[in-house]
C-alpha positions as a printed Julia matrix, in Angstrom:
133×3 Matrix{Float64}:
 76.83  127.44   26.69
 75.25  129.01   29.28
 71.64  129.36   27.61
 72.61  125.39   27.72
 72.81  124.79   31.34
 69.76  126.78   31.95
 67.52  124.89   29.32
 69.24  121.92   30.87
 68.09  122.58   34.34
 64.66  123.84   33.57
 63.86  120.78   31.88
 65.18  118.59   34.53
 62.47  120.51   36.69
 59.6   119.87   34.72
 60.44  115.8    34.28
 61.14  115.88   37.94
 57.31  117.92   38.33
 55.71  114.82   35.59
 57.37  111.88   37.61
 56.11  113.38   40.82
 52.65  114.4    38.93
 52.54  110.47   37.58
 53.64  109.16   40.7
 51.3   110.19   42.71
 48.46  109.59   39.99
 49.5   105.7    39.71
 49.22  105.79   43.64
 45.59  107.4    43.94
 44.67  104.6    41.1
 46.18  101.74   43.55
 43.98  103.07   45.86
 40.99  104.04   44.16
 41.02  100.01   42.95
 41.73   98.76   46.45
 38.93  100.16   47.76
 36.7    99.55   44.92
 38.15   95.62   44.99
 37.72   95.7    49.19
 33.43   96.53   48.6
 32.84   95.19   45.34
 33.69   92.06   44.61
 32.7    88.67   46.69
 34.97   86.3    48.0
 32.58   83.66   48.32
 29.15   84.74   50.02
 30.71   88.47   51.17
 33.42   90.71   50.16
 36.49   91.13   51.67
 35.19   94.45   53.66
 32.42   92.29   55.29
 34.8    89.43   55.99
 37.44   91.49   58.17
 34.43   92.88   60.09
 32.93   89.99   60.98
 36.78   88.79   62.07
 36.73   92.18   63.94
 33.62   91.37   66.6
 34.87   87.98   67.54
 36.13   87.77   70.89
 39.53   86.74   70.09
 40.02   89.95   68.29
 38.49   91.98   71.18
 41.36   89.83   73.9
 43.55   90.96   71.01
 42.58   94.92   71.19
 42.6    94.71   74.99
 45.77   93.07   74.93
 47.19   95.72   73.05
 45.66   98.27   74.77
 47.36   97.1    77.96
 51.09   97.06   76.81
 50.73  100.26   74.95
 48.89  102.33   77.41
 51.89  102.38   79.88
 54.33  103.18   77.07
 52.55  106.53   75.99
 52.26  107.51   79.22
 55.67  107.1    79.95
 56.75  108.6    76.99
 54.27  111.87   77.67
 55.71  112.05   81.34
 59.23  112.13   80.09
 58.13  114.72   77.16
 56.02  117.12   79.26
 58.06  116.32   82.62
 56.37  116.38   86.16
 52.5   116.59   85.62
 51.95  120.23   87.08
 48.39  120.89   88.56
 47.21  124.36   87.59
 43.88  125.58   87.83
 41.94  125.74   84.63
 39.97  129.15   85.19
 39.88  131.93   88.33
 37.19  131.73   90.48
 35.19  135.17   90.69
 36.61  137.26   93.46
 34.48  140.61   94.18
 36.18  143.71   92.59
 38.77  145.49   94.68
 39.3   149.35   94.47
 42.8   150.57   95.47
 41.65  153.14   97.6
 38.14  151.78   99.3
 38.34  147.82   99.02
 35.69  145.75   98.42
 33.27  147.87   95.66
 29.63  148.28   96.75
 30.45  147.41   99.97
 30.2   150.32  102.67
 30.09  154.06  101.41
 33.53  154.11  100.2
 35.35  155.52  103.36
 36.85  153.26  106.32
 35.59  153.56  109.75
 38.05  156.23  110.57
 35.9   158.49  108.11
 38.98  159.03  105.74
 39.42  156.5   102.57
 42.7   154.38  103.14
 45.61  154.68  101.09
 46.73  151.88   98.84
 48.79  148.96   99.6
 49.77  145.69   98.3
 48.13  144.17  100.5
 44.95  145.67   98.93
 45.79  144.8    94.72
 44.83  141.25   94.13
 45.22  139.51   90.88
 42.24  137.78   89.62
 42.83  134.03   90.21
 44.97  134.91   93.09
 44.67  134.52   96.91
């Protein structure tokens, strides 16, 4: 019985795996003949490619592609400002800031001591993050 259920269900797998396997096969042959019928084969002096190109530069179709442009263009952008929320401005890349030393500042400028002769201690004020002000 149960050697049964398991031949059962392993054969069920491999017809589902040759339907699939077939399915797709009779799909890339649709295709494959589609394309071959769309550059082949003339519909009276061109084929069928050559026709919907030609259709494709005539002003009508550009309106058209304008047209479309023009109604869809507000709808993305709608839908990306309601995806992504408010459009946040961030800078892309820190400027270059000269290297700061916790204890002297600015390095290479001076000779590493402040005017009072001793170097000054550290402060917040002092650490900057690159990209920072």
């Amino acid at each position: 019985m149960v050697r049964e259920i398991c031949s059962t269900r392993a054969s069920d797998r491999i017809l589902t795996l040759v339907y699939r396997l077939l399915r797709l096969l009779i799909s890339l042959a649709f295709l494959a003949g589609s394309l071959w019928f769309a550059f082949s084969v003339k519909l009276g002096g061109r084929t069928f490619a050559e026709h919907v190109d030609r259709i494709g530069q005539t002003p009508e179709a550009h309106d058209l592609i304008e047209g479309t442009r023009a109604t869809v263009n507000p709808v993305l952008q709608e839908a990306t400002d309601r995806m992504l929320g408010e459009h946040i401005e961030a800078p892309t890349r820190a400027e270059p800031e000269p290297a700061v030393h916790a204890n002297t500042g600015p390095i290479g400028k001076g000779a590493g001591k402040s005017s009072g002769g001793a170097p000054e201690l550290s402060s917040p004020d002092h650490v900057k993050l690159p990209g920072r002000r």
